[in-house]
C-alpha positions in Angstrom: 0.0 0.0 0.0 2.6 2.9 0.9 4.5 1.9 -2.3 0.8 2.8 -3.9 0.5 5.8 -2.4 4.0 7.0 -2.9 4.2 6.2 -7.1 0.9 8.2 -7.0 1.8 11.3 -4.3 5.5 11.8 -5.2 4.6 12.9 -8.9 1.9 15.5 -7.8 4.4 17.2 -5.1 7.0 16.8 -7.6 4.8 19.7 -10.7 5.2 22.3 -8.0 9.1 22.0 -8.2 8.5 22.4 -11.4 6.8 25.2 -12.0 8.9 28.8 -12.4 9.1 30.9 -9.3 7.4 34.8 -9.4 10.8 36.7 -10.3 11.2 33.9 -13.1 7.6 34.5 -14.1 7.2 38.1 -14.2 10.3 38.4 -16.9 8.9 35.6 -18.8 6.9 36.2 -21.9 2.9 36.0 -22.1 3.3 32.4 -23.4 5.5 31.1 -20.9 4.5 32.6 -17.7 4.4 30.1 -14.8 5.7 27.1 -17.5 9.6 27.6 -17.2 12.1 28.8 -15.1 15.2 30.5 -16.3 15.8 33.4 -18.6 13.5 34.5 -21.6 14.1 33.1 -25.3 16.6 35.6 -26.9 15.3 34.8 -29.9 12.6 33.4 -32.4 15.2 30.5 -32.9 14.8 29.4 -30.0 11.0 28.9 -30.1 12.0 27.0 -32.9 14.8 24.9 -31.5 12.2 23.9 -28.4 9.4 23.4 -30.9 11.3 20.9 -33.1 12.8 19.2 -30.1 9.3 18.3 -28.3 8.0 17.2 -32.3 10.9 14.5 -32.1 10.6 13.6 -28.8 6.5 12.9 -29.1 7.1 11.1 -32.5 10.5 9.2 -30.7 7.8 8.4 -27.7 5.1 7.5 -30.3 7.1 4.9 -32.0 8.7 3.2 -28.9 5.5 2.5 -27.6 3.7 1.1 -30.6 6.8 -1.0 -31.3 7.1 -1.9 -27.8 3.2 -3.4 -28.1 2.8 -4.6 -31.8 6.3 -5.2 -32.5 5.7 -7.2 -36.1 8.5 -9.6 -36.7 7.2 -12.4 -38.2 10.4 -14.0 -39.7 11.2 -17.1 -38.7 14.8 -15.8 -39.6 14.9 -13.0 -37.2 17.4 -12.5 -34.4 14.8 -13.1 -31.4 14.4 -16.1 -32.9 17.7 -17.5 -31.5 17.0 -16.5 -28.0 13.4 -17.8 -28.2 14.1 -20.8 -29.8 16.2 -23.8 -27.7 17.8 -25.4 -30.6 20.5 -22.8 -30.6 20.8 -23.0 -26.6 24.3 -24.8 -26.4 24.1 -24.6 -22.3 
């Protein structure tokens, strides 16, 4: 049970650790305000930079878990085959 409650009540106390403090948040721009902590983007670059990094990582995350699911090898002649199959097992 405490491991239960823990996996669900250390993520929740974790966000407000998260979120950007009220010096941070008053410089940041309308967009950003109470999202991140730091300094303000310098530039329209990098708006772009983060943009394309979070479109990789949700397509990288998208892949990995459909793979993960429906993997689809079907060969016989694939390489989980030798740890799946005993005939190979020399042990």
């Amino acid at each position: 049970m405490k491991k239960i409650v823990c996996s669900i009540f250390l993520p929740l106390v974790s966000v407000c650790k998260i979120l950007a403090c009220e010096v941070c948040e008053r410089n940041q721009p309308a967009v950003l305000k109470g999202i991140t902590h730091g300094t303000a983007p310098e530039s329209r670059w990098d708006y772009l930079i983060v943009c394309s990094a979070v479109v990789i990582v949700a397509v990288s995350a998208f892949y990995f878990v459909k793979w993960i699911i429906y993997p689809g090898e079907r060969s016989e002649r694939h390489i989980k085959r030798v740890i799946l199959n005993n005939e190979y097992y020399e042990g």
